[in-house]
SEMARPA-597913 format. One record per residue (C-alpha): residue in one letter; x, y, z. Coordinates in nm, 3 decimals, padded with zeros to 5 digits, always signed. Each point is the difference from the previous one (the first is absolute). Layout:
<node type="A" px="X" py="Y" pz="Z"/>
...
//
This chain:
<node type="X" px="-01.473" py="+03.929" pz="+04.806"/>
<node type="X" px="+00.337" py="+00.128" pz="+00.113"/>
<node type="X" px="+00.279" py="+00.190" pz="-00.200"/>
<node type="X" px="+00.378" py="-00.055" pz="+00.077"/>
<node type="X" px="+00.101" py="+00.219" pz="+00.282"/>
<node type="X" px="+00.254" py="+00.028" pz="+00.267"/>
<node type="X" px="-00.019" py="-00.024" pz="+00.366"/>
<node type="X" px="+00.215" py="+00.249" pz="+00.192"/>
<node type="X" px="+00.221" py="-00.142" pz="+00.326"/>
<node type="X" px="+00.281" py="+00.149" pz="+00.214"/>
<node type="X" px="+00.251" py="-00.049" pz="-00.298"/>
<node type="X" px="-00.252" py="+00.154" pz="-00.283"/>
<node type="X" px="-00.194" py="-00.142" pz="-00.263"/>
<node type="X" px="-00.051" py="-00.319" pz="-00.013"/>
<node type="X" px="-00.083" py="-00.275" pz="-00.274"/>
<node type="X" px="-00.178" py="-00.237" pz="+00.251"/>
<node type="X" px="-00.372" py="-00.036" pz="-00.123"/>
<node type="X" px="-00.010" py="-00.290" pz="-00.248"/>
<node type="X" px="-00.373" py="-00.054" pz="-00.043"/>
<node type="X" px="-00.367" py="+00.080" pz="+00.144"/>
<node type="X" px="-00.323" py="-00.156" pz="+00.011"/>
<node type="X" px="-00.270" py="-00.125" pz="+00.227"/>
<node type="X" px="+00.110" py="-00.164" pz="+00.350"/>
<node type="X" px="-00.202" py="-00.138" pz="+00.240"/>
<node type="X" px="+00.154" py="-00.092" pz="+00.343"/>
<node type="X" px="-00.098" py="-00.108" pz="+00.348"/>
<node type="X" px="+00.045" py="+00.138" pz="+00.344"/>
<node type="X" px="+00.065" py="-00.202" pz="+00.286"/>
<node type="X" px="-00.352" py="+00.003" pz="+00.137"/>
<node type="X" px="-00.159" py="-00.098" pz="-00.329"/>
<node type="X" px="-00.041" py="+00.362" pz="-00.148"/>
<node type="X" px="+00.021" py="+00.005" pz="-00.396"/>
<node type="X" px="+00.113" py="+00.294" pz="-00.142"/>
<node type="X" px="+00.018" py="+00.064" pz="-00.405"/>
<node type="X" px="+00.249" py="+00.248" pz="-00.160"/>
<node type="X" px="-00.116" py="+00.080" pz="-00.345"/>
<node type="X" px="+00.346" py="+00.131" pz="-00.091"/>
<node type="X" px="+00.257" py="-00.185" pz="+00.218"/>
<node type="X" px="+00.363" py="+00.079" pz="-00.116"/>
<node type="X" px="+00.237" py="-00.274" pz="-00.048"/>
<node type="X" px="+00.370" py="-00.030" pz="+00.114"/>
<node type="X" px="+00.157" py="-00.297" pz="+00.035"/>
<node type="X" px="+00.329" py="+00.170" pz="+00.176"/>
<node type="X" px="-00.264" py="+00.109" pz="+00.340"/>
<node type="X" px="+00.061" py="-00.170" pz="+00.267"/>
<node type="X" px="-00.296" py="+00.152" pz="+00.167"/>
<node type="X" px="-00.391" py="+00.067" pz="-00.142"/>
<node type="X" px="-00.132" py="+00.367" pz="+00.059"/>
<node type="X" px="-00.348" py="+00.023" pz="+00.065"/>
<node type="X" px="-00.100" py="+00.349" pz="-00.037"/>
<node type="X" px="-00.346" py="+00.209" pz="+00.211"/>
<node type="X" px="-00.185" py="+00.028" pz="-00.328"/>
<node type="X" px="-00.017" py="-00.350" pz="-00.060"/>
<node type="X" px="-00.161" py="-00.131" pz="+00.278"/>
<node type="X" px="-00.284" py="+00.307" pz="+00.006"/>
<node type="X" px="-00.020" py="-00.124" pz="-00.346"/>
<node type="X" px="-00.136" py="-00.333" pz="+00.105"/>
<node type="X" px="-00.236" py="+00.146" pz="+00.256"/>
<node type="X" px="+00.188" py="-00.016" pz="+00.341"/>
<node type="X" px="+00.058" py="+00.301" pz="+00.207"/>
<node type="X" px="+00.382" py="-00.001" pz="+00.161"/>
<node type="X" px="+00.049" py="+00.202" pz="+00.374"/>
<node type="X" px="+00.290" py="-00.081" pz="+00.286"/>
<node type="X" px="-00.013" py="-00.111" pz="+00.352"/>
<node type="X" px="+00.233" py="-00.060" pz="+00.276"/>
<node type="X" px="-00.005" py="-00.272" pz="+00.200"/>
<node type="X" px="+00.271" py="-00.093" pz="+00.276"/>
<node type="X" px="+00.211" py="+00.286" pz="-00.129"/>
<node type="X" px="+00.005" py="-00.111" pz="-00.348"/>
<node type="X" px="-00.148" py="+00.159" pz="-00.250"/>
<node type="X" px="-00.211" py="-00.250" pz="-00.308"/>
<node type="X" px="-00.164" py="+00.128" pz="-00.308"/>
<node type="X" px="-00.352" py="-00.102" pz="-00.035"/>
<node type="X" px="-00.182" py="-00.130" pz="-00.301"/>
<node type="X" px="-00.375" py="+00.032" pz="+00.046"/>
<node type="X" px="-00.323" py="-00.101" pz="-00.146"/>
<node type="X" px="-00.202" py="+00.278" pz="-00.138"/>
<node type="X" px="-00.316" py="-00.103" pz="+00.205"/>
<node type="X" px="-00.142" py="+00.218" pz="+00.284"/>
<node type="X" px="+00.186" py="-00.302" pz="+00.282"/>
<node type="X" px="+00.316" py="+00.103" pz="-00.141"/>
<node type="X" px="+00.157" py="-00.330" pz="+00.064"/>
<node type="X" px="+00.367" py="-00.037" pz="-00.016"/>
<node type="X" px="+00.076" py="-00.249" pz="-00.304"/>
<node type="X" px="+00.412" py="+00.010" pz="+00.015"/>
<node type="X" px="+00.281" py="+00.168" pz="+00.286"/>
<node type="X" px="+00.315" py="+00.123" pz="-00.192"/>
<node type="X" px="+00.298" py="+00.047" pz="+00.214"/>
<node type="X" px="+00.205" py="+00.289" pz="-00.022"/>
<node type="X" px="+00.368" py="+00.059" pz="-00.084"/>
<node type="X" px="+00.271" py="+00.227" pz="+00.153"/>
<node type="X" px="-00.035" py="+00.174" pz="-00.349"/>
<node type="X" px="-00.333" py="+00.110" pz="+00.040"/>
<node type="X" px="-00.104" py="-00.284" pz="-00.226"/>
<node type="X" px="-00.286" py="-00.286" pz="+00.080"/>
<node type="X" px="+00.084" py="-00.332" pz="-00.126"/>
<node type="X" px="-00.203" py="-00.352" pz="-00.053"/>
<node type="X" px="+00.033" py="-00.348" pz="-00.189"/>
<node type="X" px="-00.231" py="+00.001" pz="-00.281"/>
<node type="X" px="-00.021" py="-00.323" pz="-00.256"/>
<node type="X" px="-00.100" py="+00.086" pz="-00.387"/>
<node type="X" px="-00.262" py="-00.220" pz="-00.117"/>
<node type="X" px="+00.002" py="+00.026" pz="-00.397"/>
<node type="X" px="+00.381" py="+00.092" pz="-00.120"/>
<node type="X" px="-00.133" py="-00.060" pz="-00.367"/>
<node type="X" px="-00.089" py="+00.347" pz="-00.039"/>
<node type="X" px="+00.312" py="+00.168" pz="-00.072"/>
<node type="X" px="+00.065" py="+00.175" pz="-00.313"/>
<node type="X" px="+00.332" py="+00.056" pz="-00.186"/>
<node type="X" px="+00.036" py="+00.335" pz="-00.078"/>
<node type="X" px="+00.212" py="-00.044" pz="-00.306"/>
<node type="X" px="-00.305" py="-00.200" pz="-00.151"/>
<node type="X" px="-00.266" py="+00.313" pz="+00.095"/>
<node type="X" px="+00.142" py="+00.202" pz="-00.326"/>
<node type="X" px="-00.193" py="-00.153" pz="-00.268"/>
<node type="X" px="-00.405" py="+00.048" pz="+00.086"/>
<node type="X" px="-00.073" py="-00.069" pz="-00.357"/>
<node type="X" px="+00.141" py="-00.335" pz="+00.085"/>
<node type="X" px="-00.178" py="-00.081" pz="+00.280"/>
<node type="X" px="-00.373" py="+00.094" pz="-00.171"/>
<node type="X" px="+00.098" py="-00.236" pz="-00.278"/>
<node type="X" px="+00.092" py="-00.273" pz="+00.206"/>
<node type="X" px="-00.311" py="+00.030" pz="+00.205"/>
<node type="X" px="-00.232" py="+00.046" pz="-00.359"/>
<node type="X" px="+00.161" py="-00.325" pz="-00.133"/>
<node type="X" px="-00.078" py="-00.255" pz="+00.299"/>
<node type="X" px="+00.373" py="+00.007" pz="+00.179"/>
<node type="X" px="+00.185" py="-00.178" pz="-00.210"/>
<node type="X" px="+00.397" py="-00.072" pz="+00.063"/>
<node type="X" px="+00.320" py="+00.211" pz="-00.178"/>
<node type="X" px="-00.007" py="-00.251" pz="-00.261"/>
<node type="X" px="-00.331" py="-00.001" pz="-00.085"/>
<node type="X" px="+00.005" py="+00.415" pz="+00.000"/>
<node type="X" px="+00.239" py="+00.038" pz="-00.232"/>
<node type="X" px="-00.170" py="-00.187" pz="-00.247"/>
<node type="X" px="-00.318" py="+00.162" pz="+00.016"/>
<node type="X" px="+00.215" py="+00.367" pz="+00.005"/>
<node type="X" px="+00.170" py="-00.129" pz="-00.280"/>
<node type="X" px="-00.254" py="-00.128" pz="-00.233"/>
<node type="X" px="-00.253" py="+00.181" pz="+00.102"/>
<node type="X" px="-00.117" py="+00.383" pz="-00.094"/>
<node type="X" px="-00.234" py="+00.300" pz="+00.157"/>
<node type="X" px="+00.202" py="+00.023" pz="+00.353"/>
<node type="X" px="+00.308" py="+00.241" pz="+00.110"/>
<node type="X" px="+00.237" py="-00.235" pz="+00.099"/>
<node type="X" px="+00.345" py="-00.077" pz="-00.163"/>
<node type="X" px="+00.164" py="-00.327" pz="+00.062"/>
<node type="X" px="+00.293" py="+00.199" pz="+00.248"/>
<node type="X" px="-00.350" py="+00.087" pz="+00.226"/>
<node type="X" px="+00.015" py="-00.414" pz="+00.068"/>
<node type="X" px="+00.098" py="-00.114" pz="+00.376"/>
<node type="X" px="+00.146" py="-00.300" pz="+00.103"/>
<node type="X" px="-00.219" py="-00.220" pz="+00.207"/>
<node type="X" px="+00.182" py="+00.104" pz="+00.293"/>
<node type="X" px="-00.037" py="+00.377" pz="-00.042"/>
<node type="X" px="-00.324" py="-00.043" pz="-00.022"/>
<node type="X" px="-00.261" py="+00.105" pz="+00.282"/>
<node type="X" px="-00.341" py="-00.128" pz="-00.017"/>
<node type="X" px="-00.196" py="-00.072" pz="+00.315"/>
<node type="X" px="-00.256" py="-00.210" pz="-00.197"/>
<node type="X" px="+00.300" py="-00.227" pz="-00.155"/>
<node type="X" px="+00.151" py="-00.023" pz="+00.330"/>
<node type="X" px="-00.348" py="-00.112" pz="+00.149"/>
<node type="X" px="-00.130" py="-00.194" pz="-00.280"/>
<node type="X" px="+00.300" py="-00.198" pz="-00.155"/>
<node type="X" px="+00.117" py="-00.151" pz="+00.324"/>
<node type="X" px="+00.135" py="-00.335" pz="-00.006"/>
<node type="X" px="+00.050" py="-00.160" pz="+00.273"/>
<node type="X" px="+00.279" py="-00.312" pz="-00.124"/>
<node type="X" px="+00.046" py="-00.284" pz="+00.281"/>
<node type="X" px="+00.348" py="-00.016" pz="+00.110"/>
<node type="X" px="+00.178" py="-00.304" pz="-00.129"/>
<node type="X" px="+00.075" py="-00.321" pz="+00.170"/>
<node type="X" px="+00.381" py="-00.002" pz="+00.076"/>
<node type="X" px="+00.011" py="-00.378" pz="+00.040"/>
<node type="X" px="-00.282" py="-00.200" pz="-00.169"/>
<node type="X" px="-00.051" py="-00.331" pz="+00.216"/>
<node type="X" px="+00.011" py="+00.103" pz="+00.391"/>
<node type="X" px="+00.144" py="-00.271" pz="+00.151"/>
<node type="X" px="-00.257" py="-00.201" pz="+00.174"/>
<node type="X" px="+00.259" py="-00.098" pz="+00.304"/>
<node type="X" px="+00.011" py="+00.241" pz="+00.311"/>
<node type="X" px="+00.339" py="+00.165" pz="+00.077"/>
<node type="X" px="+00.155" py="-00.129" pz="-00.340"/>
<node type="X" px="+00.026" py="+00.410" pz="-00.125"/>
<node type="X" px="-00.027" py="+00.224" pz="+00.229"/>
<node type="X" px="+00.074" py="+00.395" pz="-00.122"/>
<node type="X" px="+00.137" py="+00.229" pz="+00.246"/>
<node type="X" px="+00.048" py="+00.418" pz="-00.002"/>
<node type="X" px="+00.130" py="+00.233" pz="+00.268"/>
<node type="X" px="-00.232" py="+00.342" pz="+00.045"/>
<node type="X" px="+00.198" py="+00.309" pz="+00.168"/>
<node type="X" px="+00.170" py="+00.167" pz="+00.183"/>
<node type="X" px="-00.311" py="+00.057" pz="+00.171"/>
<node type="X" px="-00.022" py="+00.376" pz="+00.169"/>
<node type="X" px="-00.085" py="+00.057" pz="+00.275"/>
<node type="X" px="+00.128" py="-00.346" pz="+00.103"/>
<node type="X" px="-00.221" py="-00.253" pz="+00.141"/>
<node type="X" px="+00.171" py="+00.006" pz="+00.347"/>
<node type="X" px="+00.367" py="-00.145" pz="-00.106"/>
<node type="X" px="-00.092" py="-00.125" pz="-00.320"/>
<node type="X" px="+00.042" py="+00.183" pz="-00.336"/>
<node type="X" px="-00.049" py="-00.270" pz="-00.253"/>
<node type="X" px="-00.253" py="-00.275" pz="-00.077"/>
<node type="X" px="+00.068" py="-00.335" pz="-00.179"/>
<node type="X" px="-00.287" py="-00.154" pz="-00.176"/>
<node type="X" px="-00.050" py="-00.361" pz="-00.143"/>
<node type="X" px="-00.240" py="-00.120" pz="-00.203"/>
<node type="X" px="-00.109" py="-00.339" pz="-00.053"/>
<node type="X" px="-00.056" py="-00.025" pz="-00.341"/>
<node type="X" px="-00.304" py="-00.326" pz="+00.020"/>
<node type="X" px="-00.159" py="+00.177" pz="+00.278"/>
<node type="X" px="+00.054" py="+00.350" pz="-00.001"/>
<node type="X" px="+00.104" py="-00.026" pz="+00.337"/>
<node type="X" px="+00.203" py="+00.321" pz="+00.101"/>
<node type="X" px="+00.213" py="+00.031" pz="+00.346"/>
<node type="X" px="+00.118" py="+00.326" pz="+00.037"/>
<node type="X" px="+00.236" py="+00.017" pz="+00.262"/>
<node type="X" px="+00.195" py="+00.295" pz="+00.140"/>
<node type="X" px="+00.379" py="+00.020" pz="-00.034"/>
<node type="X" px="+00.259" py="+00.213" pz="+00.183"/>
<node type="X" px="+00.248" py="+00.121" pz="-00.312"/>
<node type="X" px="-00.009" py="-00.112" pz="-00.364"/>
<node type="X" px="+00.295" py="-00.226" pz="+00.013"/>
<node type="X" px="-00.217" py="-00.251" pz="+00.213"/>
<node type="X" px="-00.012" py="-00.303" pz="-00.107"/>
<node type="X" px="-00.372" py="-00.217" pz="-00.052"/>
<node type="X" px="+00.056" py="-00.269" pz="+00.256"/>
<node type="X" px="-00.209" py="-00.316" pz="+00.033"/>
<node type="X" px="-00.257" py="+00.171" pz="+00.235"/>
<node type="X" px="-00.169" py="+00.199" pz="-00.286"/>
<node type="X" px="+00.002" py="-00.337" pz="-00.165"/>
<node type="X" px="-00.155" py="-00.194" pz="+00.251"/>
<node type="X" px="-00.248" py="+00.306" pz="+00.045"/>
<node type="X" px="-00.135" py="-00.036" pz="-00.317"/>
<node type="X" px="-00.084" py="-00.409" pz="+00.069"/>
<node type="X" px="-00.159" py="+00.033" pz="+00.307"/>
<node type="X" px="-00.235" py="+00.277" pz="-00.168"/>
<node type="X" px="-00.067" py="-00.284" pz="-00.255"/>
<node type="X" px="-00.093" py="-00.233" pz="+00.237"/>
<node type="X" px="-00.244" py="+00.168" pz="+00.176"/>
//
C-alpha cells in the first residue's frame, strides 16, 4: 500500500499520482506483464513501464540493431532466449510500445487507504454496503471505529466487492415494438473525422435498418454531405439478397 507522495518534473513537485494498485497489461505480441504497485494518473498521456518490472515477471530485456535502428528486446528467461516483444526507440533515448490493460478494476483511491481499521472490519463482517456499516458501527460494541471512520460506497476499495457484486443490468429497449416493415425506421450516425484519412474520405455515414439490423456504412467526403438515395437503395438490395 502506497502513501501520498509527489512526483518531481521539470517545473518541481508535482501532485499527479492519484491512486495505486495491481495492473495487469498486454504487449503487442501477447506478453502479460503484472505491476503489483502500478501508480495511477489520470492527467498521463503516456504509460511508463519501468526495467524492474518486467525482470519482475521473469523476462530478461537486452538491445539489438537491425537496419540501423536500434529495438529493445524483451526475452524469455529460457536457455533459447527467444525474443517475445521489439520496442522501438525514441530520439530521447526512450523505447516505446502499445500495451492494452486487461483488468482496470484494480485501482485504489488513495484518500480511502487511511482508515485500515476500516477495511479489517468490513472484510470480518461479510462486505456489507455504507448503509449497512454504519449500523453495525453504530449499534454495535468491541471494535475501534467511530461513525466519521465510515466511507461512502464510492470511496470505498474492495477488490472482492468489485469482483463479487457485479451486476451486469441489460440495456433498455429504446422503442418497445420494432416495426415489423423493412425501411419504415431506419437510424443513421456519422463516425469521424477519420485520421489518417481513408484516401479522400474523412467521415463515414452509417444507417441502420431498424427490422433488420441491416447497416450500410458508406464513406463521405466532408460532414455537410448530404445521405442521398444511393445509401438508401444500398440498404434494399442487401435485403434482398
Amino acid at each position: 500500500m502506497l502513501t501520498k507522495a509527489k512526483v518531481t518534473t521539470i517545473s518541481g513537485p508535482a501532485n499527479l499520482i492519484e491512486g495505486s494498485g495491481r495492473a495487469q497489461i498486454m504487449l503487442p505480441n501477447g506478453t502479460i506483464l503484472s505491476i503489483p504497485d502500478a501508480l495511477y494518473s489520470s492527467n498521463s498521456r503516456r504509460n511508463l513501464l519501468s526495467f524492474k518490472d518486467i525482470r519482475l515477471n521473469g523476462y530478461h530485456v537486452e538491445t539489438k540493431k537491425e537496419e540501423n535502428m536500434e529495438y529493445l528486446c524483451i526475452t524469455s528467461s529460457d536457455t533459447q532466449k527467444r525474443i517475445l516483444e521489439k520496442l522501438c526507440e525514441l530520439s530521447s533515448g526512450l523505447y516505446y510500445t502499445t500495451i492494452r490493460t486487461i483488468e482496470a478494476h484494480s485501482i485504489m483511491d488513495q484518500e480511502s487507504t487511511g482508515s485500515n481499521a476500516f477495511k479489517l472490519w468490513h472484510d470480518r463482517l461479510g462486505h456489507p454496503g455504507s448503509t449497512m456499516m454504519r449500523r453495525i458501527i453504530t449499534n454495535s460494541k468491541g471494535h475501534p471505529l467511530l461513525t466519521k471512520h465510515i466511507m461512502l460506497s464510492s470511496d470505498i476499495f474492495c477488490r472482492a466487492c468489485s469482483q463479487g457484486k457485479l451486476v451486469i443490468r441489460p440495456s433498455q429497449l429504446k422503442v418497445d415494438v420494432e416495426s415489423p416493415s423493412f425501411l419504415q425506421r431506419i437510424q443513421g450516425d456519422i463516425c469521424g473525422p477519420i485520421h489518417p484519412p481513408c484516401g479522400p474520405f474523412r467521415y463515414f455515414m452509417v444507417l441502420v435498418d431498424a427490422s433488420t439490423r441491416l447497416t450500410g456504412p458508406d464513406p463521405i467526403f466532408a460532414l455537410k454531405t448530404e445521405p442521398t438515395p444511393v445509401r438508401v437503395r444500398h440498404l434494399v438490395n442487401v435485403g434482398h439478397k
